[in-house]
C-alpha positions as a printed NumPy array, in Angstrom:
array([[187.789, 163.156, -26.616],
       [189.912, 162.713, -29.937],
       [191.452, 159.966, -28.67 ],
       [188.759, 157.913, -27.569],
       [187.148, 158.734, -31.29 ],
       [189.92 , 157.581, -32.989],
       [190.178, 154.143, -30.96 ],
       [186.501, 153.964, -31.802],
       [187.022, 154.283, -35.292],
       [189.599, 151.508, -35.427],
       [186.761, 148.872, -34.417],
       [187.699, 148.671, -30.476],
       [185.228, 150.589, -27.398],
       [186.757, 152.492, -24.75 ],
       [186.084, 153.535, -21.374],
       [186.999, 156.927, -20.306],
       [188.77 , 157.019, -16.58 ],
       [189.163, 160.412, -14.337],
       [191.805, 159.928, -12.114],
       [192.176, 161.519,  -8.281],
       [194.647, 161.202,  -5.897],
       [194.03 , 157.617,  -4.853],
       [194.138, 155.797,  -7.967],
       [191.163, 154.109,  -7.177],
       [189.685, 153.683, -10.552],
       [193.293, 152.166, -11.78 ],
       [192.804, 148.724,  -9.955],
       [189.381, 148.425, -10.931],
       [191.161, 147.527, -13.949],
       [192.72 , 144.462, -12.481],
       [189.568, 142.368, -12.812],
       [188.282, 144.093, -16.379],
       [191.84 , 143.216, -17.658],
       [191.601, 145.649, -20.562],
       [193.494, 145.145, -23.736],
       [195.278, 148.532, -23.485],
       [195.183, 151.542, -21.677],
       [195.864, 154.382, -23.447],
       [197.737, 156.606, -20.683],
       [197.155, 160.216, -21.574],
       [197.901, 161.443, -17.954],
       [200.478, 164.214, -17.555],
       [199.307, 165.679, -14.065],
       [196.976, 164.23 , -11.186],
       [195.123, 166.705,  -9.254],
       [197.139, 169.894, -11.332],
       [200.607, 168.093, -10.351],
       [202.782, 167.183, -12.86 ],
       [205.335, 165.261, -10.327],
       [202.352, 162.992,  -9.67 ],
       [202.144, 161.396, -13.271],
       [204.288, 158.489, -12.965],
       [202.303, 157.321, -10.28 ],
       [199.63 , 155.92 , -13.018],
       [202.63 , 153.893, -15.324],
       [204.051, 152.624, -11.911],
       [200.211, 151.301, -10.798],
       [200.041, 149.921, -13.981],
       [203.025, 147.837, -13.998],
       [202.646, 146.59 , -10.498],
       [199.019, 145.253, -11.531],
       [200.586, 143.773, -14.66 ],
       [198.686, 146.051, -17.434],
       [199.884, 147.002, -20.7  ],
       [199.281, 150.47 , -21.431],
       [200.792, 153.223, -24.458],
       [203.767, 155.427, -24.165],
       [206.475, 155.874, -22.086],
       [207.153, 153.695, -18.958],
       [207.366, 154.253, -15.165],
       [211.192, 155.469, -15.616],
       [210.657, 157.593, -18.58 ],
       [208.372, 159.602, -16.535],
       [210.635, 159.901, -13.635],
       [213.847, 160.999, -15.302],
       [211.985, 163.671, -17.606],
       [209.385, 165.186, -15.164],
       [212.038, 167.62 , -13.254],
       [212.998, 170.092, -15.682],
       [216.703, 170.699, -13.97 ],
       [216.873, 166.597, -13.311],
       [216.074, 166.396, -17.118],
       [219.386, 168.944, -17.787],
       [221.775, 167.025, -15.341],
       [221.003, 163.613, -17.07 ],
       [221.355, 165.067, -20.505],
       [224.73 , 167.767, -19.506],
       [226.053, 163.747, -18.195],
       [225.49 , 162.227, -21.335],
       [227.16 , 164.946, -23.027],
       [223.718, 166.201, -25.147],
       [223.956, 169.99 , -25.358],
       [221.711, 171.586, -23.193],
       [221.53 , 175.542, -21.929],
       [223.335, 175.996, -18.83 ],
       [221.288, 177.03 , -15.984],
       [220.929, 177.966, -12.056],
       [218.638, 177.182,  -9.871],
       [218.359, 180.929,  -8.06 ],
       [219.027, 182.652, -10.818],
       [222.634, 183.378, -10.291],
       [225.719, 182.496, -11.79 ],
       [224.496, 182.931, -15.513],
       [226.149, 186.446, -16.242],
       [228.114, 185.356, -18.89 ],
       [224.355, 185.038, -20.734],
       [222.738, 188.262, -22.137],
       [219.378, 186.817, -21.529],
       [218.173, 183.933, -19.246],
       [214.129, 182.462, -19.152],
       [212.799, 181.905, -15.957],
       [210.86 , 178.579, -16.273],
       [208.533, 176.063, -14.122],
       [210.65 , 173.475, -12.418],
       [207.749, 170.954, -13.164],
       [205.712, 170.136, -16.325],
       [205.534, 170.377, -19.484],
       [203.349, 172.459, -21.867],
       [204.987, 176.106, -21.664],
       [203.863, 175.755, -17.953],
       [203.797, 179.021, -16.523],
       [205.812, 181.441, -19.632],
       [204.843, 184.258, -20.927],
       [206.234, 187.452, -22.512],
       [207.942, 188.485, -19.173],
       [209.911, 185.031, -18.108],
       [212.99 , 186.122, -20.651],
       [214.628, 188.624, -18.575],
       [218.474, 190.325, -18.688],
       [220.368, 187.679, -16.554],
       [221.28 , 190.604, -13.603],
       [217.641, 190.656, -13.37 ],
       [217.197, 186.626, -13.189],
       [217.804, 186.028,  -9.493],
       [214.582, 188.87 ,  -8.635],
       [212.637, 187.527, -11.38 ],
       [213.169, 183.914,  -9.923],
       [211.98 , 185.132,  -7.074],
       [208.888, 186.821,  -7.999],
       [207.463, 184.225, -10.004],
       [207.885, 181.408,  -7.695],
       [206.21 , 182.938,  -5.121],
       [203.564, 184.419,  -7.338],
       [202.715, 181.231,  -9.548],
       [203.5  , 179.232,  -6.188],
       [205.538, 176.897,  -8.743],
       [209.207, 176.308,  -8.482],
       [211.101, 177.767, -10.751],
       [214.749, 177.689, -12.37 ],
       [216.877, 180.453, -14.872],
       [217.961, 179.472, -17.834],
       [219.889, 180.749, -20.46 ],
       [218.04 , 181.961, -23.126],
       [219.011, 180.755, -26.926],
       [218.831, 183.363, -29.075],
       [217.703, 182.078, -32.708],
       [214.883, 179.498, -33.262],
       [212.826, 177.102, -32.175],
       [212.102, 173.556, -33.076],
       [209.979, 170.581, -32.157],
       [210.781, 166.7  , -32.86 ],
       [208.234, 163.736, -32.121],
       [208.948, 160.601, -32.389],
       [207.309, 157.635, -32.874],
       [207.614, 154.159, -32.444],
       [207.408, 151.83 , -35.338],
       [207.744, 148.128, -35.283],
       [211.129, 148.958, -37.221],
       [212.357, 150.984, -34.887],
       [211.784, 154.885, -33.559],
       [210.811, 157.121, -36.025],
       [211.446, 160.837, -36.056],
       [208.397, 162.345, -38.129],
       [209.019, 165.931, -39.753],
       [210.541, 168.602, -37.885],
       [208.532, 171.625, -37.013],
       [209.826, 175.128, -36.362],
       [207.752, 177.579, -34.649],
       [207.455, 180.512, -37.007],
       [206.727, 183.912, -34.358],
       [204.833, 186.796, -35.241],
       [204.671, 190.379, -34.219],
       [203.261, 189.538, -30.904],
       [206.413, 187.216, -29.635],
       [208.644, 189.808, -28.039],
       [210.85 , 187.354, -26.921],
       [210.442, 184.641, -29.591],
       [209.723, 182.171, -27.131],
       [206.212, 179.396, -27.145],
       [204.236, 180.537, -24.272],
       [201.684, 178.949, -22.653],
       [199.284, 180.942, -23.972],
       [201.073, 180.202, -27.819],
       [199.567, 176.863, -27.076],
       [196.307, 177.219, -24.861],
       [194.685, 180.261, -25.342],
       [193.248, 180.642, -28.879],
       [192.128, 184.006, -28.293],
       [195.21 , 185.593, -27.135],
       [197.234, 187.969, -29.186],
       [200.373, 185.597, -29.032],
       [198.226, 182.7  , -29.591],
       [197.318, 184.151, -33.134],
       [200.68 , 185.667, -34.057],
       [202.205, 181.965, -34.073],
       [202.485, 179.995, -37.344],
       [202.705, 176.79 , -35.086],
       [205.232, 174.606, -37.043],
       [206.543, 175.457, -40.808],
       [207.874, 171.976, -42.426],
       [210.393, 171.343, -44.815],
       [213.79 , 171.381, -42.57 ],
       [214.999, 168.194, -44.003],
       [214.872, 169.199, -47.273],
       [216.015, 173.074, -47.214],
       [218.645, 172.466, -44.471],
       [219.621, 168.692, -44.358],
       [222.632, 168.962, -42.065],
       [220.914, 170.889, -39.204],
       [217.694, 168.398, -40.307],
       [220.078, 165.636, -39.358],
       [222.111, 167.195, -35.778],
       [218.373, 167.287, -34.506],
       [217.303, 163.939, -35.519],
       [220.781, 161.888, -34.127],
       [220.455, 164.238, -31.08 ],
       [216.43 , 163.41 , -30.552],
       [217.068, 159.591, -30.983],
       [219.978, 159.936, -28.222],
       [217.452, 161.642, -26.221],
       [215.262, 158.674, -26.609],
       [217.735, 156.207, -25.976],
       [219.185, 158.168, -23.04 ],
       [215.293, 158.77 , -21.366],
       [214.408, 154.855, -22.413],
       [211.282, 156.055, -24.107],
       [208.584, 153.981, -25.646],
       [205.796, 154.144, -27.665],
       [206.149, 158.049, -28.573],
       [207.49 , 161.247, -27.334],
       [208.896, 164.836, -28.404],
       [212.041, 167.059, -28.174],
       [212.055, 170.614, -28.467],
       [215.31 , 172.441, -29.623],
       [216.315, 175.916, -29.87 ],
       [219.334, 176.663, -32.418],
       [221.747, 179.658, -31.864],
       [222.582, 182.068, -34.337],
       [225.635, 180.397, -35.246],
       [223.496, 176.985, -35.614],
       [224.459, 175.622, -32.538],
       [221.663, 173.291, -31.329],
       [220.441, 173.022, -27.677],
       [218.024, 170.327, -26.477],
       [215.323, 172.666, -23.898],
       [212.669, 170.044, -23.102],
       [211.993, 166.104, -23.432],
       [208.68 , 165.461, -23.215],
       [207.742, 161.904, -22.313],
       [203.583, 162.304, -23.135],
       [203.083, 164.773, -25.996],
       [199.246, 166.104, -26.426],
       [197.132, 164.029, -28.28 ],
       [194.649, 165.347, -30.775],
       [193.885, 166.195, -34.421],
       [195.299, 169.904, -34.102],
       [198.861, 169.54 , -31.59 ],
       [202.198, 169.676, -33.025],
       [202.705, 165.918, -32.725],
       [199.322, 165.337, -35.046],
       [200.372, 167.32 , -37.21 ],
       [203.998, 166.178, -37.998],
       [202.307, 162.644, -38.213],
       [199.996, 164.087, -40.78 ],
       [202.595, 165.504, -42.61 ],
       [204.468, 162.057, -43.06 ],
       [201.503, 160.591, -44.291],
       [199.825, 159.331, -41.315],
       [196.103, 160.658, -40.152],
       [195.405, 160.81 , -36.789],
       [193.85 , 157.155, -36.676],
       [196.653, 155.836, -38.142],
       [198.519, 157.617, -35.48 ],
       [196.474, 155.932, -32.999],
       [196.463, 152.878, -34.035],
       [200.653, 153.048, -34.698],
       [200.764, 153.783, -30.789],
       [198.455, 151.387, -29.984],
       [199.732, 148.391, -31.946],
       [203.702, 149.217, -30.344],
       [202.508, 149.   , -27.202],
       [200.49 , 146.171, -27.722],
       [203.88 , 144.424, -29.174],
       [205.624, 145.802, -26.169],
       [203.614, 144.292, -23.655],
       [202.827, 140.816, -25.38 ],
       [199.31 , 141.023, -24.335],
       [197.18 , 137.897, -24.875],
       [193.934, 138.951, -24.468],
       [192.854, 140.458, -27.365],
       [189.228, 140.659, -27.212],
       [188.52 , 143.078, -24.613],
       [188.216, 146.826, -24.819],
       [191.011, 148.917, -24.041],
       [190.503, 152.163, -21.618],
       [191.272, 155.835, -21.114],
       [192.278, 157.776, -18.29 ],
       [192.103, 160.955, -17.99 ]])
């Protein structure tokens, strides 16, 4: 694991940790009294809703770990109780339904997972004409056996913002926007965009193109002051990403927080941290020293451990 490699290579040993439904290996920990854990869970037993259970276990044994805390997790793992909190906080957001109706005013709506993150469940057919969205709700929640919400979909383009954590303060690192090929009819990131190398869509993707700050400053800036709210907003910690679509007049909608962005040499956040300078150790070891900071821990000699 990439992870695990890189906390390796910064002088420390780690213990990888599979996780089931019962936490059990979690309060093993309560006697080894690791110096960190690094939490890289997003789903226990395929579920997303299940992830804050490991942050919460953590915090009632008393155990510093990375990333976002217990809260974080809870506020930003339902897709539609993401939307209310940010619509209530006045961050632009697409409007949405969740049957599918009541979005006619919208050319176009996506049909998306209710739960998770990672293009859970899209494809090339979830972008449908919004008299179709209530059927297409339908179909795909009983055949992915997933709940699902509608939408609407923002025509225009797509953008990604992590942010990190710095001992100054949170730090956006360069913007990415998805660049679509040929194969991207809609222009939307798929799950198979991100997880399936061999797929068509997978290789018509340029997966971010930098350089938004500098060519388009103003829209550069709307995304950064609207990530940071985000941040502030979700109460996230140690790192985390925001994905934006803009409209065609350059009107910018927030479509997903993410509260545990992949981790490794290749993803999107990697890469933005690479292009501000940072390698992926030094990405590690930023995460790993904020949460250290965050958590005051005092024993410093012991090795810190991975779940998975």
């Amino acid at each position: 694991m990439a992870v695990a490699e890189a906390i390796e290579g910064l002088g420390f040993s780690t213990d990888i940790i599979e996780l089931a439904l019962d936490l059990g290996p979690i309060d093993t920990l309560a006697l080894r009294r690791p110096l960190i854990v690094f939490n890289l869970v997003d789903a226990i037993n395929c579920d997303d809703r299940l992830a804050p259970l490991v942050p919460a276990r953590l915090d009632a044994l008393g155990i510093g770990y990375t990333g976002c805390g217990t809260s974080a997790f809870l506020e930003s793992v339902s897709k539609v109780g993401t939307k209310q909190k940010l619509a209530r906080a006045g961050l632009p957001t697409p409007e949405w339904s969740m049957d599918g109706t009541g979005l006619g005013r919208t050319a176009r709506v996506i049909v998306k997972a209710l739960w998770g993150h990672g293009s859970l469940g899209l494809d090339e057919t979830s972008v449908v004409h919004s008299a179709d969205a209530p059927s297409a709700f339908t179909a795909r929640t009983l055949r992915l056996n997933i709940e699902h919400f509608a939408e609407a979909f923002i025509e225009g383009r797509e953008f990604n913002l992590p942010l990190l954590q710095r001992t100054s303060g949170v730090e956006v690192l360069p913007i990415g926007e998805y660049l679509f090929g040929d194969a991207h009819t809609p222009e939307i990131v798929s799950y198979d965009a991100k997880w399936a190398p061999d797929s068509a869509v997978y290789m018509g993707i340029e997966k971010v193109r930098f350089g938004l700050e500098k060519n388009e400053p103003e829209l550069a800036t709307t995304l950064k002051r609207l990530a940071v709210d985000s941040w502030k907003l979700f109460g996230f910690t140690g790192y985390a990403s925001v994905d934006f679509r803009v409209d065609l007049a350059g009107a910018p909608f927030i479509i997903d927080v993410n509260p545990n962005p992949f981790l490794r040499p290749d993803s999107e956040f990697a890469t933005a941290a690479a292009e501000s300078g940072l390698s992926f150790y030094d990405l590690i070891g930023s995460i790993i020293e904020s949460s250290l900071e965050a958590s005051k821990a005092t024993l410093r000699n012991q090795s810190p451990v991975v779940p998975w």
